[in-house]
C-alpha positions in Angstrom: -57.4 251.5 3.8 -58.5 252.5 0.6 -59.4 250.6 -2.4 -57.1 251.6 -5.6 -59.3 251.4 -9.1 -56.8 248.8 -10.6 -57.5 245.8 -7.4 -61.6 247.5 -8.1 -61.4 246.4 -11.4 -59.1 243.5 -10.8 -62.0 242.3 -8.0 -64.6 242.8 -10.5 -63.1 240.7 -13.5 -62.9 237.8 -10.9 -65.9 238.4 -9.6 -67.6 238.4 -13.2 -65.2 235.7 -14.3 -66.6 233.2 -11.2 -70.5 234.4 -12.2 -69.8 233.2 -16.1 -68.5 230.3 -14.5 -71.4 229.6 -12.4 -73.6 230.0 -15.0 -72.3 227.8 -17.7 -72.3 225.1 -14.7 -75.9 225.8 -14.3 -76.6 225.6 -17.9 -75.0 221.9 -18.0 -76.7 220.7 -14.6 -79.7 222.1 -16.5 -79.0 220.3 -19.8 -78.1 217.1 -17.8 -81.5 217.6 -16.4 -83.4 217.5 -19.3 -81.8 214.8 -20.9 -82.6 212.6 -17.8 -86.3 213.9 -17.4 -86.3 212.7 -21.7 -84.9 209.6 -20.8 -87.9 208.9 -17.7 -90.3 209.8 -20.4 -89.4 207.6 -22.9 -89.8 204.8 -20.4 -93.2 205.3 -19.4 -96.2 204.0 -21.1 -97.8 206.0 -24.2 -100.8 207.7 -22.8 -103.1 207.9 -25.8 -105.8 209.9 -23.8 -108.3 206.4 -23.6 -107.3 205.8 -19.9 -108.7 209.4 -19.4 -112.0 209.1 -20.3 -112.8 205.3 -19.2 -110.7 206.3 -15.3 -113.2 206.4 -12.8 -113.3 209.7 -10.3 -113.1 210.1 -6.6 -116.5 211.0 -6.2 -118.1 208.2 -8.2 -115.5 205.2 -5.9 -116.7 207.2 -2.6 -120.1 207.0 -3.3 -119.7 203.2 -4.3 -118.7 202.7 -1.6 -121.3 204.4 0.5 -123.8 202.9 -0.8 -122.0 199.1 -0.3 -121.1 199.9 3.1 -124.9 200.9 3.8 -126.5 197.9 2.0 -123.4 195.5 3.5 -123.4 197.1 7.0 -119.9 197.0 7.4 -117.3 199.3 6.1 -115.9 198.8 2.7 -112.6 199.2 0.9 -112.4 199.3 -2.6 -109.3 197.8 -4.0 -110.0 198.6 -7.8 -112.9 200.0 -10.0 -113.0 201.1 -14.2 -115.3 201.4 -16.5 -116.7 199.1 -19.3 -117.1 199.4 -23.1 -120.4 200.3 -23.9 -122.3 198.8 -25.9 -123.1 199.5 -29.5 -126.5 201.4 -29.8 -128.0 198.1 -31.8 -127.1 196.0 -28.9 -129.0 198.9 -26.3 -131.8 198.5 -28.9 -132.2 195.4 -28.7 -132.3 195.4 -25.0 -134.6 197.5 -24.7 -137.0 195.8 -27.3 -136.7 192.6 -25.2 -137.2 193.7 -22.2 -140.3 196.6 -23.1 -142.0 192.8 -25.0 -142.0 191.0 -20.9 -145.8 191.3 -20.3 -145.7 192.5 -16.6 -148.6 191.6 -14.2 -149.5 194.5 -12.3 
């Protein structure tokens, strides 16, 4: 059974009709998307870049806690870690200068 042109080209207008129909769903889904993804944004906190550098890393929590486990004896968990402010360098400088003027006995 053959295939006149006319149902070939009638096959093809459907077939191209059902692919522009496809795609303008996708586009939507993909427009829905991104307004959702916008609005998940919005809600989250601002990240300014400071929680960045004062984060502590993997490495630095699993060697804390090495080194409690092997002065505790037992094994350690550590719930939570971050870093403090430091200090101004007047405040370090002063430090030092009090602690340099302890006369040590040797």
């Amino acid at each position: 059974m053959a295939i006149t042109a006319m149902e070939r080209d009638t096959a093809m207008m459907e077939t191209e009709a059902e692919v522009k129909k496809l795609r303008s769903e996708l586009e939507a889904l993909k427009r829905d998307l991104e307004a959702r993804i916008s609005t998940l944004e919005a809600m989250l906190p601002k990240a300014d870049g400071s929680d960045a550098e004062h984060s502590v890393s993997v490495e630095t929590l699993a060697m804390i806690a090495v080194a409690v486990t092997a002065y505790l004896g037992k094994k350690v968990k550590i719930r939570s870690a971050h870093l403090l402010q430091t200090a101004s360098p007047w405040a370090q400088t002063g430090r030092a200068i009090v602690q340099a003027s302890h006369n040590l006995k040797r």
